[in-house]
Structure formats: C-alpha cells, structure tokens
RODO-2510 file (C-alpha; in nm, 4 decimals, decimal comma):
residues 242
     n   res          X          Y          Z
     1     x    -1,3587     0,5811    -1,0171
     2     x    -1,3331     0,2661    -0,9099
     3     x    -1,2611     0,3273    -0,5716
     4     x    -1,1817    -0,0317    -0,3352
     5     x    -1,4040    -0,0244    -0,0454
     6     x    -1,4875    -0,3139     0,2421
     7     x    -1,7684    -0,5138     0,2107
     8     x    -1,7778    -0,7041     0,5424
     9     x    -1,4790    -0,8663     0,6987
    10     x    -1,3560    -1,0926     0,3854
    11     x    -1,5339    -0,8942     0,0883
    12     x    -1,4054    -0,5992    -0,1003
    13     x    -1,6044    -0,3739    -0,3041
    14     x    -1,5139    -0,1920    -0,6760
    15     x    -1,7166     0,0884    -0,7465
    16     x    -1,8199     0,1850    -1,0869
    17     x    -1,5293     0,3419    -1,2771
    18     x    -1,3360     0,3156    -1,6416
    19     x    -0,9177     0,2714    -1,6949
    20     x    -0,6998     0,2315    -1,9293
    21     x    -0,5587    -0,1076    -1,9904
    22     x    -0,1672    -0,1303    -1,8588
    23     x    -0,0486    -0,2908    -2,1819
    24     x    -0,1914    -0,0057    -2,4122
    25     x     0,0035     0,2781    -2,5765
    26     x    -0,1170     0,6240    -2,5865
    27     x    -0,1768     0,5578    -2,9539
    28     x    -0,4076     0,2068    -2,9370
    29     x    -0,5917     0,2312    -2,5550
    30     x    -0,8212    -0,0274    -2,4101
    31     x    -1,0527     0,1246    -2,1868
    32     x    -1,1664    -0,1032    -1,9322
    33     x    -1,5320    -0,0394    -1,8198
    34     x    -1,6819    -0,1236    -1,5039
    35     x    -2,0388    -0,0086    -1,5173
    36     x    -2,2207    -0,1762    -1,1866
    37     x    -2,0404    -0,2156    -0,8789
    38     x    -1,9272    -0,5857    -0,7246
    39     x    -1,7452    -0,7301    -0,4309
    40     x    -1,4841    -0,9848    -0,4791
    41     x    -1,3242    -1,2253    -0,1975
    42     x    -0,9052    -1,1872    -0,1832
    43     x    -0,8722    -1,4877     0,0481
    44     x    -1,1072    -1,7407    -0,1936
    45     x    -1,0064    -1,8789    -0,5793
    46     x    -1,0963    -1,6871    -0,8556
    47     x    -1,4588    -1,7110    -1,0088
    48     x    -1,6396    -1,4728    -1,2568
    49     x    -1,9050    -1,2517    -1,1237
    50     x    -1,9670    -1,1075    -0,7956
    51     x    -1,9301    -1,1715    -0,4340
    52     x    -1,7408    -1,4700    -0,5753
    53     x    -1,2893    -1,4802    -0,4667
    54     x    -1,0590    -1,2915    -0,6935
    55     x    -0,7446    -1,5307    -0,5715
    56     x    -0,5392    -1,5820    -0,9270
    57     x    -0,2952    -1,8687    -0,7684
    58     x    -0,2252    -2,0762    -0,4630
    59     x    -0,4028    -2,0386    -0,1084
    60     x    -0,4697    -1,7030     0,0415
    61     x    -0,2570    -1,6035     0,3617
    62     x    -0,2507    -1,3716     0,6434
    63     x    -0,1068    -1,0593     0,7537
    64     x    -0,0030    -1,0395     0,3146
    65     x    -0,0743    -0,7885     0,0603
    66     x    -0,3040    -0,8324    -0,2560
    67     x    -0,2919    -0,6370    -0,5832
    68     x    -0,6189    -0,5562    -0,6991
    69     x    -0,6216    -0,5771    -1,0992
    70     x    -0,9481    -0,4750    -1,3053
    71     x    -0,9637    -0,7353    -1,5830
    72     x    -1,2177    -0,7986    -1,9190
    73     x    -1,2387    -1,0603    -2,2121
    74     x    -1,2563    -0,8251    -2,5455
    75     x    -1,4766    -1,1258    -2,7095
    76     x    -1,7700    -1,0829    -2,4813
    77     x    -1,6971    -0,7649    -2,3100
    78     x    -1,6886    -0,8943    -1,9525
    79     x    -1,5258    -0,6912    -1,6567
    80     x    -1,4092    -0,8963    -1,3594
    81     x    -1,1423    -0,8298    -1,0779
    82     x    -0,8340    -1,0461    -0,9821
    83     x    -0,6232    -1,0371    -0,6387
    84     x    -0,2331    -1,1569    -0,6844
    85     x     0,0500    -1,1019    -0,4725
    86     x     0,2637    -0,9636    -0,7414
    87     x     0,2032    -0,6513    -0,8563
    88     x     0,3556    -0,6435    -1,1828
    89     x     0,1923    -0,9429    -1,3598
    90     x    -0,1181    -1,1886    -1,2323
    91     x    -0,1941    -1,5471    -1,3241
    92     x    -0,5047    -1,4170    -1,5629
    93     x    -0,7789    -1,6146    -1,6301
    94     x    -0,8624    -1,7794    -1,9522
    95     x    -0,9610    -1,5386    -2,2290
    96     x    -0,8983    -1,2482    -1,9959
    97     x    -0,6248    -1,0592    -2,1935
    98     x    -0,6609    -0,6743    -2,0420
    99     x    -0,5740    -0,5515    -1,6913
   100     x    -0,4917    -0,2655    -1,4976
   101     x    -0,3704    -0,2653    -1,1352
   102     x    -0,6441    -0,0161    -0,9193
   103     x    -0,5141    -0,0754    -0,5690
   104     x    -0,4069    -0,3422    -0,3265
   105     x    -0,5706    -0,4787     0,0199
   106     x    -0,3859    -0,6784     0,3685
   107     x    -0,4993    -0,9121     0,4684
   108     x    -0,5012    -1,0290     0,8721
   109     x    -0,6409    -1,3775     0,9947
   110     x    -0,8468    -1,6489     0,8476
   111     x    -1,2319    -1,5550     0,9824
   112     x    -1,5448    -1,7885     0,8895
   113     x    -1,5654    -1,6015     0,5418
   114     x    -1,1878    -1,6291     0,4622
   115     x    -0,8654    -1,4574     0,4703
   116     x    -1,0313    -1,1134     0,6504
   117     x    -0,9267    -0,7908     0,5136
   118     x    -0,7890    -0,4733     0,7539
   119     x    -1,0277    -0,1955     0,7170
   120     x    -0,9463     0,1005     0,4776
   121     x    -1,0874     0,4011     0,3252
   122     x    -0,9990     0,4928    -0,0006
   123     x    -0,9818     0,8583    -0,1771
   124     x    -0,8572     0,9109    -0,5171
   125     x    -0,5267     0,7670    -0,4827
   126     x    -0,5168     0,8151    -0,1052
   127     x    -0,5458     0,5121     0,1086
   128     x    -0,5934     0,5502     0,4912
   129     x    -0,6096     0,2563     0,7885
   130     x    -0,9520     0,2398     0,9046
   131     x    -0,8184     0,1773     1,2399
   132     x    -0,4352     0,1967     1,3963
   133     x    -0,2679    -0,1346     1,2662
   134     x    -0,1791    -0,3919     1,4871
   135     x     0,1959    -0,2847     1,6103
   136     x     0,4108     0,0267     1,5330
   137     x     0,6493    -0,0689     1,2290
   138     x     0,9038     0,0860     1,4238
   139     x     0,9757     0,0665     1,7916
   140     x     1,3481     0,1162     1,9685
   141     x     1,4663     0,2887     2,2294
   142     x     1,7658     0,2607     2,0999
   143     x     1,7925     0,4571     1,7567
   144     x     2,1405     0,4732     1,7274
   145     x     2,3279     0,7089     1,4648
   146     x     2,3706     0,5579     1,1482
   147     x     2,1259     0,4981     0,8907
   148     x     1,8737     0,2233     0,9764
   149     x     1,5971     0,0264     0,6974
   150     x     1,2730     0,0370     0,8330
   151     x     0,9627    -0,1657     0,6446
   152     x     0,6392     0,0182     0,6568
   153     x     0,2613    -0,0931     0,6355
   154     x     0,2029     0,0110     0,2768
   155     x     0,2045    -0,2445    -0,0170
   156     x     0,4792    -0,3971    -0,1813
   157     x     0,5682    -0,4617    -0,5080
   158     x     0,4987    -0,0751    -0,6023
   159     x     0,6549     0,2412    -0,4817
   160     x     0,3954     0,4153    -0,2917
   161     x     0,4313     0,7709    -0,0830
   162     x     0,3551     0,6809     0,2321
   163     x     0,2074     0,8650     0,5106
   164     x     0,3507     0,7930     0,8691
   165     x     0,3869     0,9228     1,2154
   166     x     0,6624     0,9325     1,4005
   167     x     0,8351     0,9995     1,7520
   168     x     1,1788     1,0978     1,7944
   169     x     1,3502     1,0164     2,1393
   170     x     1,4485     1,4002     2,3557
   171     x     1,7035     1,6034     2,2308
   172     x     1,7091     1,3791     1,9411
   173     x     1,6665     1,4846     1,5135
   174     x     1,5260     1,2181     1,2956
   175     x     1,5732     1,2137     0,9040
   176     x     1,3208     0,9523     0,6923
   177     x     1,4151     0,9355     0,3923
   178     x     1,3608     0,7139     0,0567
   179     x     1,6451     0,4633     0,0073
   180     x     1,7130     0,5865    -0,3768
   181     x     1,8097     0,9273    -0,2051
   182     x     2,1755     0,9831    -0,0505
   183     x     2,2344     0,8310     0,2980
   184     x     2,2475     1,1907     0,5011
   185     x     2,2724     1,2689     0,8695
   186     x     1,9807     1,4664     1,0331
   187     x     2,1632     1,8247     1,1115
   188     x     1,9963     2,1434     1,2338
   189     x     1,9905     2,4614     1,0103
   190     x     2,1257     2,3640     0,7372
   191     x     2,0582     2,0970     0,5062
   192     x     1,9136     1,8002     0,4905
   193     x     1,7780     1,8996     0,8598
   194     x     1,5054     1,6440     0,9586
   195     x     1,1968     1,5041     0,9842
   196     x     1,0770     1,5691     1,3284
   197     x     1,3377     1,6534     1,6232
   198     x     1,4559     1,8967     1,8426
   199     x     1,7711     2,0469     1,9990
   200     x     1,7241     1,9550     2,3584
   201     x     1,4536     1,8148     2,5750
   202     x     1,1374     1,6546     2,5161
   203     x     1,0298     1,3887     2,3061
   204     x     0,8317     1,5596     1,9732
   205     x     0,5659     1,4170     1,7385
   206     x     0,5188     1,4828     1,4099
   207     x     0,3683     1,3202     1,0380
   208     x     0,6126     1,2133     0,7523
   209     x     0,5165     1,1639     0,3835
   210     x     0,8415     0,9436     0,2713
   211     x     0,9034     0,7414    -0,0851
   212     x     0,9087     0,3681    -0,0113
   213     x     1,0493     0,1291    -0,2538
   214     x     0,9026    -0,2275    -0,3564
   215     x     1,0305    -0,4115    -0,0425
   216     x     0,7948    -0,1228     0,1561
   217     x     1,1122     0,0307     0,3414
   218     x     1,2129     0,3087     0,3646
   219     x     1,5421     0,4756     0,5641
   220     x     1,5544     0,6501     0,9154
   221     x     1,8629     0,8397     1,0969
   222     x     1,9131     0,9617     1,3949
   223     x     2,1004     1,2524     1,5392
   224     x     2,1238     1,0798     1,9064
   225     x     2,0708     0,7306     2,0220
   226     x     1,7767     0,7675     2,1157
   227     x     1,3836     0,6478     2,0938
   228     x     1,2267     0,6193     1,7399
   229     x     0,8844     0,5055     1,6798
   230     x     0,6746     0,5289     1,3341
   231     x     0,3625     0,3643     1,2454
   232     x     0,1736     0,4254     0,9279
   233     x    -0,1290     0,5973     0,8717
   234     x    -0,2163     0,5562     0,5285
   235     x    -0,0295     0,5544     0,1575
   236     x    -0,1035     0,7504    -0,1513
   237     x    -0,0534     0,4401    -0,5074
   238     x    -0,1040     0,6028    -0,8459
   239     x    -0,2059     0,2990    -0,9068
   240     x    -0,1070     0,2325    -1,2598
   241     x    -0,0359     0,5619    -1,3798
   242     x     0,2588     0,7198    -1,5209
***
C-alpha cells in the first residue's frame, strides 16, 4: 500500500497502507499505519492533517525532487506525511519520531496552488511519467567514443533502476551502464556487447533498465561518434527496503 497518486496539479495523494519504520530492527519494528487516505501539498509548509503542505524546510522550488516520508507521533498515534529534498533524513516535526521514505515526486513551475507536480502513475515500486517529460536527458549528435555521464529523470538521493529509451546514431553500438560497474566499450559478440546498436546502417530504438546512483546518472558509450538520445520513461525505488 500506500501508493503516491496526483490529486490535482499541486496535491498528492497516499493511499491507505502500513510500513515499517526505517529506524527499526527486525527484532523491535514500528509499524506505521495509515488507515484513511489524504493528500498533502510538496510546494506549501508542513501542517498536520490533510490537503494541508508536507514542505519540512525552506521554500519549495521547481523542476526539484521531493522525498515522500510517512511519519506518526507514538504518544497519540497520529500518521502524517512529510516532503524533503534529502532522502536520507527530513527536518521532522515536533513529537514526530518514526518515518519511512514511500516514494518521491518533481516538481515543475509555481501554478496558483503551488509548486505543481509532473504527473505519475505509481505501481508497487514502479513509477511511470504520466506524460513524456519536458526534454530528452540526452541529446547529441555527437556521441563520441569514450565513456560519457549522463543524469536521468529519476530521483536523487536514492539509487533507483531506471527505465529509459534510447536511440543510437547508424552503424553505431551503445552500452548504458551503472557507474559502480567497470567502464567497458560496447563490442559485438562478445562481451559486454550493448544496449541497443547495430553493425551498419540505420538508426535503432530500443528500452534500457540501467542502475543510477544518488546524483541520478548513469554512464553511456559509444561504439561510433555518432547520435545518442535517451529520455526516461519511468523508475522502479524500493523505497525503503532492504
């Protein structure tokens, strides 16, 4: 459960659902409860209850990514939701003492309502665009050969798998790969191969699912200098769990 969902432009929604607190130990777990759904605002302060903002610190911003933490008090039993930009450890609210990180949200301009949110879907620990985002994360004509960092739409702070698709230039091989993995050159028939490529002619299309680390990059390279676009379709978080 507890599935993140929009709810209008500047609203997100957290469906009913139960998690384990991420302090506890597999000896001594919290279970964190949510038993009625609410919406909370990323782009507006922190306030308990719904359809109120979830911001823990600062002012909310555009086109940046929001952790979206499941919180409760122990002494009355109340479940709220906070939005950070870390993902590691929020500015928590008095009394609130358990947490557990269930997702994270982009935000895009300021609208009437706020700091508005891009559409999503959510499955499990799947998270798909709504629509194409904005521009393709990566878009040369001019590849080159060596190994290249690339910074996809997924969120940072977390290592996510993330789900992309990707051109490679004619006659051209393309390798994506996770940076904590060796630096390798695409090759054909033997390994590491590629990603998406071909020996000669014609550009060729295919989907990636690639590691990225914290920063959100991840690495391509290229068998021939050559075009190279990727844009991302969607991310899978295990959100918490180990």
């Amino acid at each position: 459960g507890l599935t993140l969902s929009n709810s209008g432009s500047a609203s997100i929604s957290i469906a009913v659902g139960a998690a384990s607190g991420d302090h506890a130990t597999i000896a001594d777990p919290v279970v964190i409860s949510n038993t009625a759904a609410f919406t909370k605002k990323p782009g507006t302060a922190w306030a308990v209850g719904t359809a109120q903002g979830c911001l823990d610190t600062g002012s909310a911003e555009g086109f940046s990514w929001y952790h979206v933490f499941l919180l409760t008090r122990l002494d009355r039993g109340v479940v709220d939701a906070l939005c950070p930009t870390s993902a590691t450890w929020p500015t928590m609210p008095s009394n609130y003492t358990k947490k557990r990180r269930i997702g994270a949200v982009r935000t895009t301009w300021f609208g009437t309502a706020g700091a508005e949110i891009y559409p999503f879907s959510q499955v499990g620990d799947f998270f798909r665009w709504a629509t194409t985002t904005a521009t393709l994360d990566v878009n040369s004509a001019t590849s080159g050969t060596s190994a290249v960092t690339a910074t996809l739409s997924v969120p940072n702070g977390v290592t996510v798998l993330a789900l992309a698709n990707a051109m490679a230039g004619n006659t051209s091989g393309c390798y994506l790969s996770e940076l904590t993995a060796s630096d390798e050159a695409p090759s054909f028939g033997t390994a590491p191969q590629g990603s998406l490529g071909t020996a000669g002619g014609n550009n060729t299309m295919g989907q990636v699912q690639v590691m990225t680390d914290t920063a959100s990059s991840i690495r391509y390279r290229c068998s021939q200098n050559s075009d190279i676009r990727i844009n991302t379709m969607g991310w899978f978080d295990r959100r918490g769990a180990q």
